[in-house]
VEXDREN-2710 file (C-alpha; in Angstrom, 1 decimal):
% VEXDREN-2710
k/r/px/py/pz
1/UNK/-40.1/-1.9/58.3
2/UNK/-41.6/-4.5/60.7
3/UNK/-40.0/-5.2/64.2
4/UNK/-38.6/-8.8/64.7
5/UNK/-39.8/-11.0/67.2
6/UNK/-36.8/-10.3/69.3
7/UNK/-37.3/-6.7/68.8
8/UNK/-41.1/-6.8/70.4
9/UNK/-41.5/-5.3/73.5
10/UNK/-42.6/-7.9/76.5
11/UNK/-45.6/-7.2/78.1
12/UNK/-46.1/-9.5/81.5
13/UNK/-49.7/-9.9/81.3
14/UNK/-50.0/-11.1/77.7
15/UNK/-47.5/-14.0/78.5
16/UNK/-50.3/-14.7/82.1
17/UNK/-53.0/-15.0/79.7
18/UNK/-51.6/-16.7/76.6
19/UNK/-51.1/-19.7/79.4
20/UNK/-54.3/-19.4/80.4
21/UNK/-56.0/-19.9/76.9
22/UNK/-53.8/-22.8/76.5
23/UNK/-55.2/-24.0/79.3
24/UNK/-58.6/-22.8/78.3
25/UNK/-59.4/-20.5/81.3
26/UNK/-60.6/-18.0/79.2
27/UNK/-62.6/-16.2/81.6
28/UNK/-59.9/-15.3/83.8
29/UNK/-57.5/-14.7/80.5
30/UNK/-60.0/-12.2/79.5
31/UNK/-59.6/-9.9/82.6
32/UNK/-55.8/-9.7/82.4
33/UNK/-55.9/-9.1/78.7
34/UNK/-58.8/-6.0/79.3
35/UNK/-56.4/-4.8/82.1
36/UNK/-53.6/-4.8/79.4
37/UNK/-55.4/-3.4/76.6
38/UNK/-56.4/-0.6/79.0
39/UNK/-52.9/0.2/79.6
40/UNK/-52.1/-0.1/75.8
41/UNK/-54.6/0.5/74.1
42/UNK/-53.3/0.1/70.4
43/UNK/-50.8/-3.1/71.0
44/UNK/-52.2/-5.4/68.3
45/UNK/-51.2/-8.6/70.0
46/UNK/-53.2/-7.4/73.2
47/UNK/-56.2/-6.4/70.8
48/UNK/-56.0/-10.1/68.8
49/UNK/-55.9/-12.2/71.9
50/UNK/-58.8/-10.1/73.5
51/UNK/-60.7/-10.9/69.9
52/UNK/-59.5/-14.4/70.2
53/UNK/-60.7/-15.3/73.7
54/UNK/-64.0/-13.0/73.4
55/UNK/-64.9/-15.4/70.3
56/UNK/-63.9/-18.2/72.9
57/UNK/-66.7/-16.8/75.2
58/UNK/-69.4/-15.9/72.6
59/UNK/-69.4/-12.5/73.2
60/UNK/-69.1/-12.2/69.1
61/UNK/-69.7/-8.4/68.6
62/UNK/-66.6/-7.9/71.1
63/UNK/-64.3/-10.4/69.3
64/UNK/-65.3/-8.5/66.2
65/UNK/-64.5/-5.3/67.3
66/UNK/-61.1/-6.6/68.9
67/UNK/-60.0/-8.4/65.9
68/UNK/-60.4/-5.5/64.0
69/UNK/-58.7/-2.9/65.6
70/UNK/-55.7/-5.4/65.6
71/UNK/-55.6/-5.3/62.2
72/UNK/-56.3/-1.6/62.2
73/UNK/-52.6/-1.3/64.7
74/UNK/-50.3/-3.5/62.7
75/UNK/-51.5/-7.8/63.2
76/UNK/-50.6/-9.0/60.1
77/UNK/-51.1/-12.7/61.2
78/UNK/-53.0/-14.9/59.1
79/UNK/-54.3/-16.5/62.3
80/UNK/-55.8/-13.1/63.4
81/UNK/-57.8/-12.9/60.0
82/UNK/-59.1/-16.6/60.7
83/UNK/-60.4/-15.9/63.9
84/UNK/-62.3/-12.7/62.6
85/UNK/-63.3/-14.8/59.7
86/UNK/-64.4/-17.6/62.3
87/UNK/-66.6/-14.5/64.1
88/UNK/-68.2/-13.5/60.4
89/UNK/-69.6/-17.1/59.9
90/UNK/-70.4/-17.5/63.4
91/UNK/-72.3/-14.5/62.9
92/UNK/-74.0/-15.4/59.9
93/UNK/-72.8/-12.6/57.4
94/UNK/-72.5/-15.2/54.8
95/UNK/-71.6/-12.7/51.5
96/UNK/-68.8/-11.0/53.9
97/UNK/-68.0/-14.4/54.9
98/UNK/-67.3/-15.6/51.2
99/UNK/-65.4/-12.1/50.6
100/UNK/-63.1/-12.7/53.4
101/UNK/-62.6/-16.4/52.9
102/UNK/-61.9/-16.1/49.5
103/UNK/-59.4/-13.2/50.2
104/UNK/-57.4/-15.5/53.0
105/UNK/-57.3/-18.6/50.1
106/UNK/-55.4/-16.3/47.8
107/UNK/-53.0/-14.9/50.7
108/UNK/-52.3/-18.3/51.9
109/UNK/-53.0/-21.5/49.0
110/UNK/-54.5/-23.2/52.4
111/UNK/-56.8/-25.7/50.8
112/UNK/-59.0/-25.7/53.7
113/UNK/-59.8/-22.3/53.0
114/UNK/-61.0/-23.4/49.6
115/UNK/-63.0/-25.9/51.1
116/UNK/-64.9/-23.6/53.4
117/UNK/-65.6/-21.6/50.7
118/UNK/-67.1/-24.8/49.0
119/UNK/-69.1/-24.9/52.2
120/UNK/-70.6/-21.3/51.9
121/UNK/-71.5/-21.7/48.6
122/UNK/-73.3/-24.4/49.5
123/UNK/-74.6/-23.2/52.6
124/UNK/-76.4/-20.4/50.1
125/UNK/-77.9/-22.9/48.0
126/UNK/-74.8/-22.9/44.9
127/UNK/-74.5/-26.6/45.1
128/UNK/-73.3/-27.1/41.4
129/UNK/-70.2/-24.3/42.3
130/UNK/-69.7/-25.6/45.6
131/UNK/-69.6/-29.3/44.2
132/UNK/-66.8/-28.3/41.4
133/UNK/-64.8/-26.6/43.8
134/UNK/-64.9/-29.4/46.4
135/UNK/-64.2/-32.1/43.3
136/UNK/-61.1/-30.0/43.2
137/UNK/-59.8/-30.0/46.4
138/UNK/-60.8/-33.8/46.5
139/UNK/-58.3/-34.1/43.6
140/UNK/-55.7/-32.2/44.6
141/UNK/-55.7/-33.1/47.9
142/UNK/-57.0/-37.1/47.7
143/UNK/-55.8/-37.8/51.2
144/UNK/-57.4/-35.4/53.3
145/UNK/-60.5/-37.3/54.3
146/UNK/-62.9/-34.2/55.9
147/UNK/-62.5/-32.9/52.1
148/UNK/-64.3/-36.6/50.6
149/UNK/-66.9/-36.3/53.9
150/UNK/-68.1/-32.8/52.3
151/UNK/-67.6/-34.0/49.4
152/UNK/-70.3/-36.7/50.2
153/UNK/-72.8/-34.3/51.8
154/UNK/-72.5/-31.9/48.8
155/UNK/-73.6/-35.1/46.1
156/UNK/-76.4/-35.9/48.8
157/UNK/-78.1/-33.4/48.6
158/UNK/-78.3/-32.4/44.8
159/UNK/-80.0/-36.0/45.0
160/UNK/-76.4/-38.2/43.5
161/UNK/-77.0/-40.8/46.6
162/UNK/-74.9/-43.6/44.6
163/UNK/-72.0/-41.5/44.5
164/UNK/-72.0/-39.7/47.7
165/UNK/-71.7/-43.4/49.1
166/UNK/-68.8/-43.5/47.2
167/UNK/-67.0/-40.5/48.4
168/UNK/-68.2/-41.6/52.0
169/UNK/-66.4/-45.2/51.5
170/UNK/-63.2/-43.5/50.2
171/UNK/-63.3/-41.2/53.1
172/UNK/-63.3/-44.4/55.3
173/UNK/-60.3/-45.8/53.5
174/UNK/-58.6/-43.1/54.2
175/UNK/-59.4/-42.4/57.9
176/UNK/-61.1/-46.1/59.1
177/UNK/-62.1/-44.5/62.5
178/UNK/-63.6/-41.4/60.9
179/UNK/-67.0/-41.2/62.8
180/UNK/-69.1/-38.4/60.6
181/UNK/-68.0/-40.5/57.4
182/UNK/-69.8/-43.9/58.8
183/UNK/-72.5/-42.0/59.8
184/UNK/-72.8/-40.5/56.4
185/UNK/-73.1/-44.3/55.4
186/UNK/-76.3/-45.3/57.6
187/UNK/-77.9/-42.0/57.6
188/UNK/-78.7/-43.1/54.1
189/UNK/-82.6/-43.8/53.4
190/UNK/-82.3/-47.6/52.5
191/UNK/-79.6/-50.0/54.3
192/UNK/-76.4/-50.0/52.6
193/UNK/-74.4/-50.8/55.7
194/UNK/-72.6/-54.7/55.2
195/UNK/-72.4/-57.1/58.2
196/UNK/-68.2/-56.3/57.2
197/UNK/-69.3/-52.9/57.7
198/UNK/-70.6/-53.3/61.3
199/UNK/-67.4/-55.4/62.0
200/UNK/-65.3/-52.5/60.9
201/UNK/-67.4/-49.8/62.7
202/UNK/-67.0/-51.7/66.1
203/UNK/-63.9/-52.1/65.3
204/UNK/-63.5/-48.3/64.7
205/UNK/-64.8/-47.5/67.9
206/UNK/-62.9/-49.6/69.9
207/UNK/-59.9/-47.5/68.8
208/UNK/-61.5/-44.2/68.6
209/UNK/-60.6/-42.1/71.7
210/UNK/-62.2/-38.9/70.5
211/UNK/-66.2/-38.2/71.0
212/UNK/-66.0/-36.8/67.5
213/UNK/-65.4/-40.0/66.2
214/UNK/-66.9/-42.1/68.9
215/UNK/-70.2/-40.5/68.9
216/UNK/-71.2/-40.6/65.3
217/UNK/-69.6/-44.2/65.1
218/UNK/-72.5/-45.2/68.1
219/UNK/-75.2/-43.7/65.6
220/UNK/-74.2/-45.4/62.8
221/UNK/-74.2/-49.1/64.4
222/UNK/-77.3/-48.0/65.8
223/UNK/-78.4/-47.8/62.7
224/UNK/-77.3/-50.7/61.1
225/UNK/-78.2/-52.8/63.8
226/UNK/-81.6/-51.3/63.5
227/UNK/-82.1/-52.9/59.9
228/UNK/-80.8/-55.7/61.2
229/UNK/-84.1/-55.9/63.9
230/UNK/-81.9/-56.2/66.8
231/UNK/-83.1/-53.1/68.4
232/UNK/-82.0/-53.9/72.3
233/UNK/-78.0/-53.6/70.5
234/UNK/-79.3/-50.2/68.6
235/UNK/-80.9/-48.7/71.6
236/UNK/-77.6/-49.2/73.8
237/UNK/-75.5/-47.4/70.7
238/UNK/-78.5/-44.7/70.3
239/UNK/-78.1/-43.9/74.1
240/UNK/-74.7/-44.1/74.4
241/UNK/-74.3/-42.2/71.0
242/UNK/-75.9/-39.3/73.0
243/UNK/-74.6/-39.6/76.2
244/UNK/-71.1/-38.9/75.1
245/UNK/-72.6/-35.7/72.4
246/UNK/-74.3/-34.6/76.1
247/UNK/-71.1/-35.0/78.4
248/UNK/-69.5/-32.0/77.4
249/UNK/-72.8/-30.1/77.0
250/UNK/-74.4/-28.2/79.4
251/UNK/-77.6/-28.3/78.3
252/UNK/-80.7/-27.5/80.6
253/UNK/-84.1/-27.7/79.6
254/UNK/-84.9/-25.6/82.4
255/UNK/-84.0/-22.9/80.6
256/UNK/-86.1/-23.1/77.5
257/UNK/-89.2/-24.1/80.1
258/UNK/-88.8/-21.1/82.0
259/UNK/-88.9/-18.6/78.5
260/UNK/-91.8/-20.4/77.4
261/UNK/-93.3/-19.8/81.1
262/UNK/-92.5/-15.8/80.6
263/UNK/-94.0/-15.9/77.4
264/UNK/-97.5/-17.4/78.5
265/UNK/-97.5/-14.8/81.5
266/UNK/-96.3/-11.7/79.8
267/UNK/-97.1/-12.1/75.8
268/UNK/-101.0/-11.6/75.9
269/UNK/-103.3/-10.5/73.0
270/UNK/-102.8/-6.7/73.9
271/UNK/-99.0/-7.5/73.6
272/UNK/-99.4/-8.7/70.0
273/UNK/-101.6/-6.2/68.9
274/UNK/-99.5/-3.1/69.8
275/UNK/-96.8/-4.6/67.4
276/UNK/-96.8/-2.5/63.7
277/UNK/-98.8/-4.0/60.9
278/UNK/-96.3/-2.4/58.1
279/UNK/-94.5/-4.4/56.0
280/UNK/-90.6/-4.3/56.1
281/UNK/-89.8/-4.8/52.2
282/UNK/-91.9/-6.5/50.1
283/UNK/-91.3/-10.2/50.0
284/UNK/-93.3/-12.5/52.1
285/UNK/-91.3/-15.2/54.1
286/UNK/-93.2/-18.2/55.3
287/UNK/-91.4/-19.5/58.4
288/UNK/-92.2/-23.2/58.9
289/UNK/-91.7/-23.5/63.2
290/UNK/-91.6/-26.9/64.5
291/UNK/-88.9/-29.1/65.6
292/UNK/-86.7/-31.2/63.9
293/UNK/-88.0/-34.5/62.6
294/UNK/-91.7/-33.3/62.5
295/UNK/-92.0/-33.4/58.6
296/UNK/-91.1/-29.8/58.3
297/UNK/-88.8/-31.1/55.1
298/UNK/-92.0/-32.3/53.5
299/UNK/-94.0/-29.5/53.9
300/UNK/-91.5/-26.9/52.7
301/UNK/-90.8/-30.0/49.6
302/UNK/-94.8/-29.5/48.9
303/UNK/-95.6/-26.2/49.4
304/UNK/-92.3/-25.2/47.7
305/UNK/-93.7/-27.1/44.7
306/UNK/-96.2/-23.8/44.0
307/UNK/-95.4/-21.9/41.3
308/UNK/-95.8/-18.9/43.9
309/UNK/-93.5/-20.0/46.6
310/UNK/-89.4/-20.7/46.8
311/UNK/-88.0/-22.7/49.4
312/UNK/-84.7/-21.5/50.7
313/UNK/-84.2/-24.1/52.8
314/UNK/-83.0/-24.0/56.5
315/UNK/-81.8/-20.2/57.0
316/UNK/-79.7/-19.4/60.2
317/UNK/-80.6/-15.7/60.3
318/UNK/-83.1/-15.3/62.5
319/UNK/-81.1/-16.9/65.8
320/UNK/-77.7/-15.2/64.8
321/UNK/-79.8/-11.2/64.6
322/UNK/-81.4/-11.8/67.7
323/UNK/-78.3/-13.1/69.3
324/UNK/-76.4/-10.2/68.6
325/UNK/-79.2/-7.5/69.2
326/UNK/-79.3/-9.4/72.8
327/UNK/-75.2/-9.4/73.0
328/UNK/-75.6/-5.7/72.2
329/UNK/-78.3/-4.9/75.0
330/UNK/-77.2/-7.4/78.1
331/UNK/-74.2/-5.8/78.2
332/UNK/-75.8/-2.5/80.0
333/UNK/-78.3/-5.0/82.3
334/UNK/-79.7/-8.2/82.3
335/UNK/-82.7/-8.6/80.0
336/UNK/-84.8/-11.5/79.0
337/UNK/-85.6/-12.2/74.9
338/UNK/-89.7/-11.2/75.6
339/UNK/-88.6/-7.6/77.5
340/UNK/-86.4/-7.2/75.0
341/UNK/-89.3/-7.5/72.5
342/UNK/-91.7/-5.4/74.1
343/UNK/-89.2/-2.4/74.9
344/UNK/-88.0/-2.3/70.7
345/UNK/-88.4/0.5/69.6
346/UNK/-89.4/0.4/65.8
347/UNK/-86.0/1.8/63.9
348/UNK/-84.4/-1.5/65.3
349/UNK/-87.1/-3.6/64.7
350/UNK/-87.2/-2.2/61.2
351/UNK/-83.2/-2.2/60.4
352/UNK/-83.3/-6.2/61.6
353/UNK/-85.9/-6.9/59.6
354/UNK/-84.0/-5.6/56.5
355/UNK/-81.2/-7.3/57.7
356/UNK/-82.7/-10.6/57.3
357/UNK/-84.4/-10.2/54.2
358/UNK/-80.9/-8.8/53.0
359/UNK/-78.9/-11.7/54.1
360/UNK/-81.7/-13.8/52.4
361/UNK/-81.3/-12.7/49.5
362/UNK/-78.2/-14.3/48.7
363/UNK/-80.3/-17.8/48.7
364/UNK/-82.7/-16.8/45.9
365/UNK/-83.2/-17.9/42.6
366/UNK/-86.2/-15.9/41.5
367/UNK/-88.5/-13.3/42.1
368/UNK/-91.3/-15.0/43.9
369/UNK/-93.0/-12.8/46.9
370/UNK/-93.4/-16.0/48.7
371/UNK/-90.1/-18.0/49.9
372/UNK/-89.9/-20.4/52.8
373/UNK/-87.6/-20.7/55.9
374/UNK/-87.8/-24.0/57.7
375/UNK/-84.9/-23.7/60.5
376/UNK/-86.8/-25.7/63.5
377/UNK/-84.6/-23.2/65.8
378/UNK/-87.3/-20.6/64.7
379/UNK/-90.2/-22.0/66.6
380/UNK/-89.6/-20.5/69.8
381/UNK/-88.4/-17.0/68.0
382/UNK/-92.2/-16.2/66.5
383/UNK/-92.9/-13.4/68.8
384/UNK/-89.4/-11.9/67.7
385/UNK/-89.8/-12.8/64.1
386/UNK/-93.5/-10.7/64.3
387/UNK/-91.5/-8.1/65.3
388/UNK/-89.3/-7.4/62.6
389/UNK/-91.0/-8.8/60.1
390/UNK/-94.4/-8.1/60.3
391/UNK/-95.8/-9.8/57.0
392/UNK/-94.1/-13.1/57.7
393/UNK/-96.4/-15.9/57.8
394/UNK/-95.9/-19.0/60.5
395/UNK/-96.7/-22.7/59.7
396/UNK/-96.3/-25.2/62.5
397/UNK/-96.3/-29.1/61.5
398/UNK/-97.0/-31.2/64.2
399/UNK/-95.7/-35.3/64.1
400/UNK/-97.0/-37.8/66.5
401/UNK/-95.2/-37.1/69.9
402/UNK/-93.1/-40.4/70.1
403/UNK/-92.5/-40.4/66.4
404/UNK/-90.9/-37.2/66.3
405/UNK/-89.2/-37.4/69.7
406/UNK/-87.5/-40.9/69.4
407/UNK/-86.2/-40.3/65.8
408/UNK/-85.1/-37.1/67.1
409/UNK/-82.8/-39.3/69.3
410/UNK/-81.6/-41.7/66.9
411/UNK/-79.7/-38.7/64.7
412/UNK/-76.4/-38.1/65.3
413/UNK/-77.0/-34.2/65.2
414/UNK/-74.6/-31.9/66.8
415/UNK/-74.9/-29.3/70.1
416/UNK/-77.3/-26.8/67.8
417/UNK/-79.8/-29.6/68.5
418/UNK/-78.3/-30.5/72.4
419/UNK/-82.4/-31.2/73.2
420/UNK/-82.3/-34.5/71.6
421/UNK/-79.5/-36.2/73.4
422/UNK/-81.6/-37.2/76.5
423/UNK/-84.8/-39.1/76.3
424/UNK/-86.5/-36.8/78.9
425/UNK/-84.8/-33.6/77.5
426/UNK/-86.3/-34.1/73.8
427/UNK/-89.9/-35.0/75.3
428/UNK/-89.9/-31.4/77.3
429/UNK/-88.7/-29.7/73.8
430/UNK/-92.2/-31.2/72.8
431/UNK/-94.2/-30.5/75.5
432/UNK/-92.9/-26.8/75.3
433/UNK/-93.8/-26.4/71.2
434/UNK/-96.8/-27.5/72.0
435/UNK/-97.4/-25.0/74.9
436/UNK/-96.0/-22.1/73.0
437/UNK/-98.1/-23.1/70.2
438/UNK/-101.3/-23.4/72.3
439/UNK/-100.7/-20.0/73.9
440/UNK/-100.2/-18.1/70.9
441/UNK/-103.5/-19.9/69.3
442/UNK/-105.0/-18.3/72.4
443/UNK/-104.0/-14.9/72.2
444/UNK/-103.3/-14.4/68.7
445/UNK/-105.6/-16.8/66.4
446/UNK/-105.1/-17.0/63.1
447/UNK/-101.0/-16.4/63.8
448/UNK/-99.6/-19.5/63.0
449/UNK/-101.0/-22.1/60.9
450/UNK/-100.9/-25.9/62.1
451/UNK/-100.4/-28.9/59.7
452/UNK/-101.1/-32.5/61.3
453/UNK/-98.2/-34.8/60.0
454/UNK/-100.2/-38.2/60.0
455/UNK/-103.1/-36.0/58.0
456/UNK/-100.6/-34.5/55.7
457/UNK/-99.3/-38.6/54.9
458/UNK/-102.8/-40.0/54.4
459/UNK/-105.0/-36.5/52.5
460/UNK/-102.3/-33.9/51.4
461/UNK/-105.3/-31.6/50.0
462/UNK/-107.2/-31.5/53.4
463/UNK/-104.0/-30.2/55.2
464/UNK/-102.8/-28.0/52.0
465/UNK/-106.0/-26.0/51.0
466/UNK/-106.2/-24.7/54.1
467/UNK/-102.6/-23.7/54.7
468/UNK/-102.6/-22.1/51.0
469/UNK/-105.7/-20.0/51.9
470/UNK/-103.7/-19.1/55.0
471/UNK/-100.9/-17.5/52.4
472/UNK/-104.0/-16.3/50.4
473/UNK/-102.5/-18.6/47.8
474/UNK/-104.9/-20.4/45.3
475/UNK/-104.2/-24.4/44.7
476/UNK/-101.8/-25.8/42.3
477/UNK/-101.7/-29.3/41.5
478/UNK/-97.6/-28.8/41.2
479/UNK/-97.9/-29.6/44.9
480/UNK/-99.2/-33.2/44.7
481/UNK/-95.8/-33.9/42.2
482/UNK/-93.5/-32.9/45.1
483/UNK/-91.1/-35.2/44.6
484/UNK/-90.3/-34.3/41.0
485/UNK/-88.9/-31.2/42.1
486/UNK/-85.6/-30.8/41.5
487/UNK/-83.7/-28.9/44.0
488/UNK/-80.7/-28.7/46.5
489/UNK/-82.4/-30.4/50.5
490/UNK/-79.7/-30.4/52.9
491/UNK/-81.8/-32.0/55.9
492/UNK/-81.4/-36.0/56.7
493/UNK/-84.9/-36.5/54.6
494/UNK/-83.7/-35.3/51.8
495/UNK/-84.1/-38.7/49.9
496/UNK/-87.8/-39.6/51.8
497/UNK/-89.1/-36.4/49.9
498/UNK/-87.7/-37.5/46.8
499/UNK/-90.3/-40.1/46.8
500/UNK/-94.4/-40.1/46.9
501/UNK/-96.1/-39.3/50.4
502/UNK/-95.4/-42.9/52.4
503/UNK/-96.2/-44.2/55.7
504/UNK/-92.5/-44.9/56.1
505/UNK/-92.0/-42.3/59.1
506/UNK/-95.0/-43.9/61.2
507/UNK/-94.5/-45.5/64.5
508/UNK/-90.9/-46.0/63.9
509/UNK/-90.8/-46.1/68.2
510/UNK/-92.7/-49.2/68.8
511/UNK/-90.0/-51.3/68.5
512/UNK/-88.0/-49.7/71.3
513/UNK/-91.0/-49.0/73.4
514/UNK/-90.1/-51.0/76.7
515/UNK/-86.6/-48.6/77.1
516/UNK/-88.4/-45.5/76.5
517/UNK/-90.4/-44.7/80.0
518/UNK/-88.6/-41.5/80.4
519/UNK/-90.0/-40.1/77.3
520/UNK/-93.1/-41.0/77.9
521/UNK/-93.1/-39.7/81.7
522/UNK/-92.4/-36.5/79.9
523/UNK/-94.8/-36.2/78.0
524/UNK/-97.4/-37.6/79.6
525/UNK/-100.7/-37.3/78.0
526/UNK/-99.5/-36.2/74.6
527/UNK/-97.6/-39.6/74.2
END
């Protein structure tokens, strides 16, 4: 028989630190709740708040480890089996994930549960379940507006354009200030954004006081005034669409410099060669590594067009192992990502390459030896990816510098892309691919592979032979029919690859040029 509230003993430093995560000081909460669960070391409520604020932090393996042993003494909270939930998808472990989320639907008919587990699906390439699960929730549940917004996304990207603009529009009814729902609207390919529209949207944002809704509302007019060729209005949404994404960010280039620094000092050619040769299972994953915007969708839309090669789309799992092995290992002393590299020792670099070809294979449809990965994330992860996965295969696309960089700024992405919301911030992400790139042509040829964008548009075969030899792939003139390939893209170009090769992406900056200085101070001769 379980205790009453009443009947609970009081414990002083849980009641310090519960009003310190309500008023987010989660650090200092953290060391109260370690002193308590030293003193009691089996109190569940202790345990779950430790998890609770250690998922707060980051510190994911901790929260994991917390959450459980809550559960293990007695939390039978539905909250507590969110938050460890919340820790499996942050982590990545997609099947357990679905397992868990499924599990917490049944306990508790919460229809946002249901809808996550839409999203999962999804996430894993099961668009047609994900889509029948998320008509339902749209049906049960027609006033919840988030549920119409996936609902939109979902329709997108198996290629229904016409009636994922319907689902965004009836998420805008619902919820007129709803930010990620207008932006849903203008992120579409071809303008389908009214003059009443942009009426409504200023509108919108003149009563939205939340940066979720007034940031993605800033994209969307600057879009639409975009297509309307008044670029001075689009430029001022554009900038101050990513000035309020970047105010409660803080991102620092700095950083991302200084580990592409440590890599052209310390990653040399004998540095390379000492890692193992030996495949780790037997498929061959083809990492595309370039950032976001750079035609990366394209590529993986062609070369995923052989009947040799699968594309999987954009797979999280390389940045969420290595962020745990490094949670794991910086808790004994600090450590950098390249000396942690060079001092793994080959069980672990075998067991994480497993991993990720495990958690892979939940996105596969067939047996193919080749498959694809495009996540941009992955470009400055190649010396780790070598590692643990010594047969993969590394193709870098490059677009024109001011191309790529400006329509980088112009998307209304989200903090996993924090780069793009400064003009000078996005050029240094360039200038630092292309640095990392050069360095590793230098001391390991033949390692990646590059593909030149503008090329690619103009004489797909000059830029594909060669990157199909790379594979050790013979030709197939599937590749040329791209955009007859049926399949589930869940990037913003999923309709531009959809279409024949076009010049549509070219020198989409001109128009904007006499506001963008910083970007090109930044990256000074390769603008």
């Amino acid at each position: 028989m379980q205790n009453s509230p009443s009947s609970l003993p009081s414990y002083p430093l849980l009641a310090d630190a519960k009003l310190l995560v309500e008023q987010e000081e989660y650090e200092r909460a953290a060391s109260l709740l370690i002193k308590h669960v030293k003193r009691h070391p089996k109190e569940p409520r202790g345990l779950a708040q430790l998890g609770f604020v250690a998922m707060q932090l980051g510190a994911l393996n901790q929260a994991d480890e917390f959450l459980r042993r809550a559960i293990a003494n007695g939390a039978r909270d539905v909250d507590v089996k969110r938050n460890l939930t919340g820790v499996i998808i942050k982590q990545e472990r997609t099947g357990l994930a679905l397992q868990m989320v499924d599990a917490l639907y049944r306990e508790t008919q919460d229809h946002t549960f249901r809808g996550l587990y839409a999203n999962l699906l999804e996430k894993i390439g099961k668009n047609d379940e994900a889509l029948a699960i998320q008509e339902q929730v749209c049906d049960q549940h027609p006033e919840f507006a988030p549920a119409w917004l996936a609902y939109g996304h979902y329709l997108r990207a198996a290629g229904r354009v016409d009636d994922a603009i319907k689902a965004y529009r009836h998420a805008i009814e619902l919820e007129p200030i709803f930010g990620d729902a207008w932006w849903g609207l203008a992120s579409i390919k071809r303008p389908v954004l009214s003059d009443d529209d942009v009426f409504a949207m200023q509108s919108a944002l003149n009563e939205a006081k939340d940066v979720g809704h007034s940031a993605p509302l800033n994209f969307a007019l600057g879009r639409a005034h975009h297509d309307r060729r008044e670029y001075q209005t689009a430029f001022l949404h554009y900038e101050e669409g990513n000035r309020l994404r970047a105010q409660d960010m803080r991102y620092d280039s700095k950083e991302l410099s200084s580990e592409v620094e440590e890599i052209e000092r310390t990653a040399n050619a004998d540095f390379i060669s000492r890692m193992p040769n030996v495949s780790v299972g037997q498929e061959m994953p083809v990492f595309i590594v370039s950032l976001p915007r750079s035609g990366s969708t394209l590529l993986e839309q062609m070369l995923g067009s052989h009947s040799d090669i699968e594309p999987v789309g954009e797979l999280p799992y390389i940045p969420a192992i290595l962020r745990t092995y490094m949670e794991g290992i910086t808790r004994q002393r600090r450590i950098t990502v390249t000396q942690a590299i060079a001092e793994m020792d080959d069980r672990m670099a075998i067991a994480m390459g497993q991993d990720y070809l495990q958690r892979t294979a939940l996105h596969r449809t067939s047996d193919r030896l080749f498959f694809i990965d495009k996540l941009p994330q992955n470009w400055s992860n190649v010396l780790f990816i070598r590692r643990i996965l010594p047969q993969a295969r590394f193709i870098d696309i490059r677009r024109p510098a001011m191309d790529c960089c400006f329509s980088n700024f112009t998307q209304s992405f989200t903090q996993i892309h924090a780069a793009s919301f400064a003009l000078r911030d996005v050029g240094q992400n360039y200038v630092d691919n292309v640095r990392l790139m050069s360095h590793l042509d230098r001391v390991a040829p033949g390692l990646v592979h590059h593909v030149d964008y503008e090329v690619l548009v103009e004489d797909a075969q000059s830029q594909l032979r060669p990157a199909l030899d790379y594979l050790g792939l013979d030709w197939d003139d599937a590749i040329l029919n791209f955009h007859r390939h049926e399949r589930v893209i869940r990037t913003p170009s999923s309709e531009q690859v959809r279409r024949p090769l076009n010049r549509d992406g070219m020198a989409v900056w001109e128009p904007y040029s006499q506001w963008l200085g910083p970007l090109r101070d930044t990256l000074g001769e390769l603008a």
